[in-house]
MARLUMLO-430914 format. One record per residue (C-alpha): residue number from 1; x, y, z. Coordinates in nm, 3 decimals. Example, Ala and Ser with C-alpha at 12.3 -4.5 7.8 and 13.67 -1.06 7.14 Angstrom:
2
ZANU  pos        X        Y        Z
ZANU    1    1.230   -0.450    0.780
ZANU    2    1.367   -0.106    0.714
This chain:
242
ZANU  pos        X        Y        Z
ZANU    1   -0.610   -0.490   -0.483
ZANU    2   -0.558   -0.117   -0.575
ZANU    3   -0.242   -0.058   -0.797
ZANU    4   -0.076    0.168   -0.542
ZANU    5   -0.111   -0.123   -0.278
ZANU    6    0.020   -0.407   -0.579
ZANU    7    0.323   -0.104   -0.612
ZANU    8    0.405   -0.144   -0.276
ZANU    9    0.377   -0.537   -0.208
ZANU   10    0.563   -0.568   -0.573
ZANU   11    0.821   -0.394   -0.531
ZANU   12    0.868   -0.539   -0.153
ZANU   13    0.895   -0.905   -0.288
ZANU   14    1.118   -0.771   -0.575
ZANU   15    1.380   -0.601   -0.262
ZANU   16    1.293   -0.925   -0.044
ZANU   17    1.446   -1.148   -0.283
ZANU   18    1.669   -0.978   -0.501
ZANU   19    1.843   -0.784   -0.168
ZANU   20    1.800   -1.126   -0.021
ZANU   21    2.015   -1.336   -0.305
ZANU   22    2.259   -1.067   -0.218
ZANU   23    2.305   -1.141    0.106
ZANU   24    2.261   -1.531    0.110
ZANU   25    2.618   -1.460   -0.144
ZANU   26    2.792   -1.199    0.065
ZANU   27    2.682   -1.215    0.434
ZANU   28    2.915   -1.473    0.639
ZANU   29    2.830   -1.797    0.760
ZANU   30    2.506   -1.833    0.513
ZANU   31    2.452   -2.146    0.304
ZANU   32    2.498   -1.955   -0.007
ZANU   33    2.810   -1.740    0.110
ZANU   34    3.038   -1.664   -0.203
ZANU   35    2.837   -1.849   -0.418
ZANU   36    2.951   -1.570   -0.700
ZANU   37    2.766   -1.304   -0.960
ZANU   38    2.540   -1.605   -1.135
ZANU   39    2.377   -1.624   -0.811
ZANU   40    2.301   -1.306   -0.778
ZANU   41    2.204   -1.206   -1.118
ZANU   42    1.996   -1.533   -1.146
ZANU   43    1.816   -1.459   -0.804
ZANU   44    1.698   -1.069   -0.935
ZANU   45    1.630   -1.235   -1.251
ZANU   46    1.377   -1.460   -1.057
ZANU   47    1.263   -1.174   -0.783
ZANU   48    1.155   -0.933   -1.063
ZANU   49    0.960   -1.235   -1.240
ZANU   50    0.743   -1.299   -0.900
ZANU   51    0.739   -0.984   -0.831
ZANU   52    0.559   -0.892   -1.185
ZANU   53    0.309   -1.187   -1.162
ZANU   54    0.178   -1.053   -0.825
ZANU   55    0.139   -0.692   -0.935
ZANU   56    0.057   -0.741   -1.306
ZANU   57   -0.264   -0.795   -1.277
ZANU   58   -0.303   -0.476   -1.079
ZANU   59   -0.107   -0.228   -1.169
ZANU   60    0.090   -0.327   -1.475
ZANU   61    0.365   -0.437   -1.245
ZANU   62    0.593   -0.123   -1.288
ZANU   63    0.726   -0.171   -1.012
ZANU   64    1.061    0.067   -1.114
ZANU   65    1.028    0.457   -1.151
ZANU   66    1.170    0.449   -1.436
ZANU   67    0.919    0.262   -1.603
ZANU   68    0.644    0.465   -1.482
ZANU   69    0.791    0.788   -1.586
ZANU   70    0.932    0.614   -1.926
ZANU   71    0.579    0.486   -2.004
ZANU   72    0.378    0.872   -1.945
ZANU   73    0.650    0.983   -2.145
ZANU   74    0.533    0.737   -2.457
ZANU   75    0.174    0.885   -2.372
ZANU   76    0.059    0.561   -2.205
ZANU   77    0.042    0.635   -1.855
ZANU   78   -0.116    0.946   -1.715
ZANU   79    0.126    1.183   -1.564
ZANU   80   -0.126    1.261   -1.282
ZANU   81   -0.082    0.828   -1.113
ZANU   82    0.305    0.919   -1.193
ZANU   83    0.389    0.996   -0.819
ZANU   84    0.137    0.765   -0.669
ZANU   85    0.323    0.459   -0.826
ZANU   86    0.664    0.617   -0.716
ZANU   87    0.592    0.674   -0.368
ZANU   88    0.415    0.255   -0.365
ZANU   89    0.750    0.162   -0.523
ZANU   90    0.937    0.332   -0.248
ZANU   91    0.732    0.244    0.060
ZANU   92    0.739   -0.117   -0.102
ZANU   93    1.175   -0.082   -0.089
ZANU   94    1.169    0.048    0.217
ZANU   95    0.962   -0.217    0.353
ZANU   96    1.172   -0.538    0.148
ZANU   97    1.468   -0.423    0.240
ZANU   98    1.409   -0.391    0.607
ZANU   99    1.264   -0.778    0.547
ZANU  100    1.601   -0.908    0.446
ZANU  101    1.749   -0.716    0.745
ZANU  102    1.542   -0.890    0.982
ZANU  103    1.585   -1.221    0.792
ZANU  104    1.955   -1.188    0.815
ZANU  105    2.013   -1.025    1.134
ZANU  106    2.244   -1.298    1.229
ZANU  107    2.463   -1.297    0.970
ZANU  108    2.519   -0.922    0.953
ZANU  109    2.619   -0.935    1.334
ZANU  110    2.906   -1.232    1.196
ZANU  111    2.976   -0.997    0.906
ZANU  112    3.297   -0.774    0.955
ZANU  113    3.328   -0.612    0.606
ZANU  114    3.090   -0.281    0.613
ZANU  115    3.099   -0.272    0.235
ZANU  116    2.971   -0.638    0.232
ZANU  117    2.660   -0.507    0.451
ZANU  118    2.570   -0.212    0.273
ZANU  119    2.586   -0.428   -0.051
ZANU  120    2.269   -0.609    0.064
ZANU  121    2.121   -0.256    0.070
ZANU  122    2.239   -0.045   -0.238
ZANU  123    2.495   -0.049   -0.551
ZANU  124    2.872    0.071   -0.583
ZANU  125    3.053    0.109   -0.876
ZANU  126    3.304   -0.140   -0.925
ZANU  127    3.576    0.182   -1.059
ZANU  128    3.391    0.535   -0.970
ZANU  129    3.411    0.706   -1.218
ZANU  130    3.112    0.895   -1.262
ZANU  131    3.070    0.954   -1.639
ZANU  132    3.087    0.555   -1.689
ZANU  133    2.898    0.494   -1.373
ZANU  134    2.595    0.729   -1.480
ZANU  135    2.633    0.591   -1.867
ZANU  136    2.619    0.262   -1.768
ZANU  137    2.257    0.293   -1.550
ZANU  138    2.140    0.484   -1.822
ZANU  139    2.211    0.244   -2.123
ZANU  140    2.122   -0.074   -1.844
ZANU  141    1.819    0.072   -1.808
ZANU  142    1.773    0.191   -2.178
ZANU  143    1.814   -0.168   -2.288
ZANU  144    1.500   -0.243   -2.017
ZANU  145    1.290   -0.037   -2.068
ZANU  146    1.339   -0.014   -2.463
ZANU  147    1.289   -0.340   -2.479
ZANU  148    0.977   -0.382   -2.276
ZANU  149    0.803   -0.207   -2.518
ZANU  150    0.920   -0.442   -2.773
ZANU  151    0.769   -0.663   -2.610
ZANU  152    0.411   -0.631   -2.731
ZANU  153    0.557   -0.445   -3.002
ZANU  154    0.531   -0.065   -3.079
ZANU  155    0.162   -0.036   -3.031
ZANU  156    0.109   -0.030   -2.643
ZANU  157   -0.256   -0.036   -2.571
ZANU  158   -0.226    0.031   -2.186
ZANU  159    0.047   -0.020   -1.927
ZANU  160   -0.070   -0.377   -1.832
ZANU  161   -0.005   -0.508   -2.159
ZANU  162    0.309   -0.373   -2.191
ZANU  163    0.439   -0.578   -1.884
ZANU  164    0.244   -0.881   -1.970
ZANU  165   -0.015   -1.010   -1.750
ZANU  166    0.058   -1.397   -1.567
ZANU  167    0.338   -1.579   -1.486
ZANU  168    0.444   -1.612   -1.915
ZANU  169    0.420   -1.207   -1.964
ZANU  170    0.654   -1.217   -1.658
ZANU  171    0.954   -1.465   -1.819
ZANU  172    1.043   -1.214   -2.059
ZANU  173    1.061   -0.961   -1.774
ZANU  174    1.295   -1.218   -1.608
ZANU  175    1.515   -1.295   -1.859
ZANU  176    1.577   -0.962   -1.972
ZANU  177    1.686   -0.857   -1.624
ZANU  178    1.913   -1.146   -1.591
ZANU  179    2.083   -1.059   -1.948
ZANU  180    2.149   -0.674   -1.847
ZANU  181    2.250   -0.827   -1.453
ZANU  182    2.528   -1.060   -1.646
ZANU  183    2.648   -0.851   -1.973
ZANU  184    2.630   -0.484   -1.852
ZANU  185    2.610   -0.508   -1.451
ZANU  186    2.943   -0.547   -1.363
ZANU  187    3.024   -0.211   -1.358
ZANU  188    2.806   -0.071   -1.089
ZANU  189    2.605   -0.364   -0.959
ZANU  190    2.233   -0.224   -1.214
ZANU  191    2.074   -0.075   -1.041
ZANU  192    1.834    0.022   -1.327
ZANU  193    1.591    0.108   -1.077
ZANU  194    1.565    0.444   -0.827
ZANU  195    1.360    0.278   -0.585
ZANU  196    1.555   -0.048   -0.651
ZANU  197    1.867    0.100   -0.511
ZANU  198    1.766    0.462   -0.273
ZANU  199    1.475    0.329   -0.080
ZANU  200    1.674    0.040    0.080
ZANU  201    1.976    0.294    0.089
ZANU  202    1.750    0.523    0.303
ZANU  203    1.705    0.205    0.552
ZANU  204    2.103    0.120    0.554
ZANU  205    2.119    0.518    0.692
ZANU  206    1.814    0.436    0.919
ZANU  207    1.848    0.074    1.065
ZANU  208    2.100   -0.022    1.394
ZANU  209    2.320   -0.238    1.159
ZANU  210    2.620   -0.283    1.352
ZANU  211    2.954   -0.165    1.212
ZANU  212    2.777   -0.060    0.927
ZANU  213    2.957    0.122    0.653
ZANU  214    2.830    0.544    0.552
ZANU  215    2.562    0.488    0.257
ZANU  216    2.778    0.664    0.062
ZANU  217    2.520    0.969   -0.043
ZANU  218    2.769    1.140   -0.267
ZANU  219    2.719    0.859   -0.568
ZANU  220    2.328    0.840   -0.467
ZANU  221    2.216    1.033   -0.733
ZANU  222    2.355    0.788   -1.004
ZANU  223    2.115    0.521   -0.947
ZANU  224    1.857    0.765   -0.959
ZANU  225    1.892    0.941   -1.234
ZANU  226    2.110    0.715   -1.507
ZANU  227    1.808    0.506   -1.515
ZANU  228    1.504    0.803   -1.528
ZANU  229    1.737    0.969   -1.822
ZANU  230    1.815    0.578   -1.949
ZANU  231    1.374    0.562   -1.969
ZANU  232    1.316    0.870   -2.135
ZANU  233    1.588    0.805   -2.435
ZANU  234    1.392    0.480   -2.456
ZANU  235    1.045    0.618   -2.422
ZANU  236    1.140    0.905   -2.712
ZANU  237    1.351    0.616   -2.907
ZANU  238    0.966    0.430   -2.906
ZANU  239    0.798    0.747   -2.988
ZANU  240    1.026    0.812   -3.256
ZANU  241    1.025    0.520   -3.418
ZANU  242    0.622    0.469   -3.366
């Protein structure tokens, strides 16, 4: 498997489940239906640590934007694969968050809310407010990607090792996630991923949901770039302290 191709599948499973734990909570008539925030948080948690075991071995499991840019930033990642990996991770979005649309067709058609829908899809702040919204994807993501790199301590060898290769490199991965999703994401859903949160965005615009909410383009940007700035201040945190 080529790493662009692990980028894609990767971060499909990682939308598949993690947009799927979303709606199994907020879609009506499922099993899970207002099963609450541990729920959620626990099933990203767990869709980020399958996610990394299948593209680990590949392609260092990235599998975020801001981790590819944050790790060429540290020197440990060529610039050049930088948009290759981006455009996998957002083809791979795209593509798992359509999945959960099909999966859950029913459920959206017995769903009245519009905000409920587009949920499944993307983040909203709980209070916009766009200094604390954009501070809080940056330090959500800061806290990730800072301490990824702790993970194998300060001296990275190559991009796979910093993830961790297997199904143990990925609990870390998993638990971190699942700390940031409960202590810091209750303020605009973490995002801490561009692709996480704009590529299945791009597919609320595009698919026939019915009654479906605007995708709310004016706080886009906030998911994208909180967490690119949030890598960087980590990345030159690392390099500084290297």
């Amino acid at each position: 498997m080529t790493p662009f191709i692990a980028e894609i599948i990767g971060t499909a499973i990682l939308i598949l489940l993690g947009g799927g734990v979303v709606a199994n909570v907020v879609l009506n008539k499922t099993i899970g239906n207002n099963s609450g925030w541990i729920v959620i948080t626990t099933g990203w948690a767990l869709a980020v640590y399958v996610a990394v075991v299948i593209a680990g071995p590949y392609s260092g499991a990235h599998i975020n934007p801001a981790v590819t840019v944050a790790v060429a930033i540290a020197g440990k990642f060529p610039w050049a694969d930088v948009p290759m990996y981006v455009l996998a991770q957002m083809i791979g979005a795209m593509i798992g968050s359509s999945a959960v649309w099909v999966t859950y067709k029913s459920h959206f058609e017995e769903t009245e809310d519009a905000d409920s829908k587009k949920a499944v899809f993307c983040t909203a702040p709980a209070i916009r407010n766009t200094f604390s919204n954009f501070f809080s994807e940056m330090i959500g993501t800061f806290v990730l990607i800072f301490t990824i790199f702790y993970f194998t301590n300060a001296s990275i060898t190559d991009t796979e090792t910093m993830i961790g290769l297997g199904s143990l490199g990925a609990l870390p991965v998993a638990f971190l996630v699942w700390s940031i999703g409960l202590s810091l994401g209750g303020t605009t859903g973490y995002a801490i991923n561009p692709a996480r949160d704009l590529g299945p965005r791009i597919m609320h615009a595009i698919l026939p949901i019915k009654n479906k909410a605007k995708s709310d383009w004016s706080y886009a940007w906030i998911p994208v770039l909180g967490p690119l700035v949030g890598g960087a201040i980590a990345a030159l945190s690392m390099l500084a302290l290297s």
